[in-house]
GUPAFI-64340 format. One line per field, with one value per residue (C-alpha): residue number from 1; residue in one letter; y, z negated, x negated. Coordinates in pm, 1 decimal. Each point is the difference from the previous one (the first is absolute). Layout:
BEGIN
pami = NUM/...
pavex = a/...
py = Y/...
pz = Z/...
px = X/...
//
This chain:
BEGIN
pami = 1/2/3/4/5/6/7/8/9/10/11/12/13/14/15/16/17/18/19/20/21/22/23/24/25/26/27/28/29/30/31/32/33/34/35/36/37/38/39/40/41/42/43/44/45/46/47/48/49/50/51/52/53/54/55/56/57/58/59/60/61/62/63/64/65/66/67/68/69/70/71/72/73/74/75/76/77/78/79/80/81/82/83/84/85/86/87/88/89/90/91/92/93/94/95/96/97/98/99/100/101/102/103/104/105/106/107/108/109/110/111/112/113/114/115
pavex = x/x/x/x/x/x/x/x/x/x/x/x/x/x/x/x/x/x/x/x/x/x/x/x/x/x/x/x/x/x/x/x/x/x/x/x/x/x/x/x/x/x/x/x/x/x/x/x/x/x/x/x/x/x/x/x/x/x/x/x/x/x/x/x/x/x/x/x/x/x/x/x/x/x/x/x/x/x/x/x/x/x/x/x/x/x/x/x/x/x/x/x/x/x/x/x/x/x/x/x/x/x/x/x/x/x/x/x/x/x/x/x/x/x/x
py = 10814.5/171.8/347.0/124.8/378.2/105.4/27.7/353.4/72.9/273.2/-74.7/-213.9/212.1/-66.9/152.7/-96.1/197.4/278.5/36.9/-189.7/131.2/-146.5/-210.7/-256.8/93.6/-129.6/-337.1/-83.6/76.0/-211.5/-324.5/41.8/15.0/-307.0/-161.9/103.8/-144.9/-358.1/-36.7/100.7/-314.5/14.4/304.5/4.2/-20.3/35.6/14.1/-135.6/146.8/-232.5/-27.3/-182.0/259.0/244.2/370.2/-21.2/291.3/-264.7/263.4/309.5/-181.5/-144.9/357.8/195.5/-270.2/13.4/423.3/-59.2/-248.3/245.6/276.2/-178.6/-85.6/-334.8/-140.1/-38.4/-164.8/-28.0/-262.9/-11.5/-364.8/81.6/28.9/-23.7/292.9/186.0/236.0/147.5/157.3/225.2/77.7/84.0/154.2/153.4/-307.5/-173.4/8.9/-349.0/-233.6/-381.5/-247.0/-306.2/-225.1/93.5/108.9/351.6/348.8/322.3/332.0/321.0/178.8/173.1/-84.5/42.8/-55.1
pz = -10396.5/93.2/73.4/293.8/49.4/315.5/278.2/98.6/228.5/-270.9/-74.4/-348.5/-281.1/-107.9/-375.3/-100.1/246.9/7.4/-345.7/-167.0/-387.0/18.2/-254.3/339.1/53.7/-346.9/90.5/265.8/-154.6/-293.6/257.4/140.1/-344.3/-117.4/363.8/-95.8/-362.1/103.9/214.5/-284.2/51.2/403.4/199.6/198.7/392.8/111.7/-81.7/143.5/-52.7/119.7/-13.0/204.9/-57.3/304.0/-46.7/-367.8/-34.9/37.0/272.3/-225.5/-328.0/192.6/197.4/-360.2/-170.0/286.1/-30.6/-396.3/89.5/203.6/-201.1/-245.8/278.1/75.2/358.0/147.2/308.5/29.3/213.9/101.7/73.1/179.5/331.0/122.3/-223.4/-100.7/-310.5/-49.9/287.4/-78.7/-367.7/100.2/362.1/17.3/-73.8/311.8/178.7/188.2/57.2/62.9/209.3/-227.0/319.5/286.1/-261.9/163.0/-207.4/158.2/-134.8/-18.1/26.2/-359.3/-286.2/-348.8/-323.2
px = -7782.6/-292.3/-78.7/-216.3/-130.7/115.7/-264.6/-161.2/-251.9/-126.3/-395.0/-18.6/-138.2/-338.0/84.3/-404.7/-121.9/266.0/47.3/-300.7/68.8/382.8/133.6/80.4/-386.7/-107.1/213.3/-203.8/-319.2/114.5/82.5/-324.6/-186.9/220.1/-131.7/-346.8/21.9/170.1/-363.0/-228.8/-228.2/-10.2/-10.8/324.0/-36.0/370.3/342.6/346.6/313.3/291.0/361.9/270.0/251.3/-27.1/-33.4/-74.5/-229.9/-329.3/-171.1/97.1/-168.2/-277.6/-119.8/47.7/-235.9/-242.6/26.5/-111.5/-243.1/-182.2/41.7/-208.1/-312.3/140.1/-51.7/333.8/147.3/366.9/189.6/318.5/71.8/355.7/-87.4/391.7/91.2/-347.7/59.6/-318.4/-74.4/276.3/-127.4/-331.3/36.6/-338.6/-181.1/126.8/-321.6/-27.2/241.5/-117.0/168.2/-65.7/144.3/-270.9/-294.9/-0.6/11.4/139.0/-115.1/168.9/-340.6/-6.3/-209.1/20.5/-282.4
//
């Protein structure tokens, strides 16, 4: 029997960005220098992070690794492939600067911009 968290509208916690010197901090740094290590001979260009298993934490794990990759200077673009249920958007609401309609080609703009 499996056991699902119970769903909340409460923002996800970004606990590399909130609290970078954590212990859960350290974690994610350590997955990403693993990541960086297992592409020692060719420079790594992306990374996918799947599971068929609905809400098992995949969005969570994949916006704190993108928070440490950036922390360390990395060029970072985050995609959130669900576009029934979209997940990141609500991690990083800030960062929700243009949304694309991949169906007509058009982009819509909420007028803000951001370095």
């Amino acid at each position: 029997m499996s056991h699902r968290r119970q769903k909340t509208d409460e923002p996800q916690k970004l606990i590399a960005k909130i609290n970078p010197k954590s212990p859960h901090s350290e974690l994610f740094r350590s997955i990403r220098t693993n990541i960086e290590f297992s592409s020692v001979d060719k420079p790594m260009r992306s990374i996918l992070i799947t599971s068929s298993e609905p809400d098992s934490g995949k969005s969570l794990i994949c916006a704190n690794l993108a928070v440490v990759f950036a922390q360390q200077g990395k060029k970072t673009l985050l995609i959130d492939g669900d576009l029934r249920k979209p997940t990141v958007k609500k991690i990083f609401p800030e960062s929700s600067i243009a949304r694309f309609d991949w169906y007509t080609n058009k982009s819509r703009h909420n007028g803000r911009s951001h370095p």
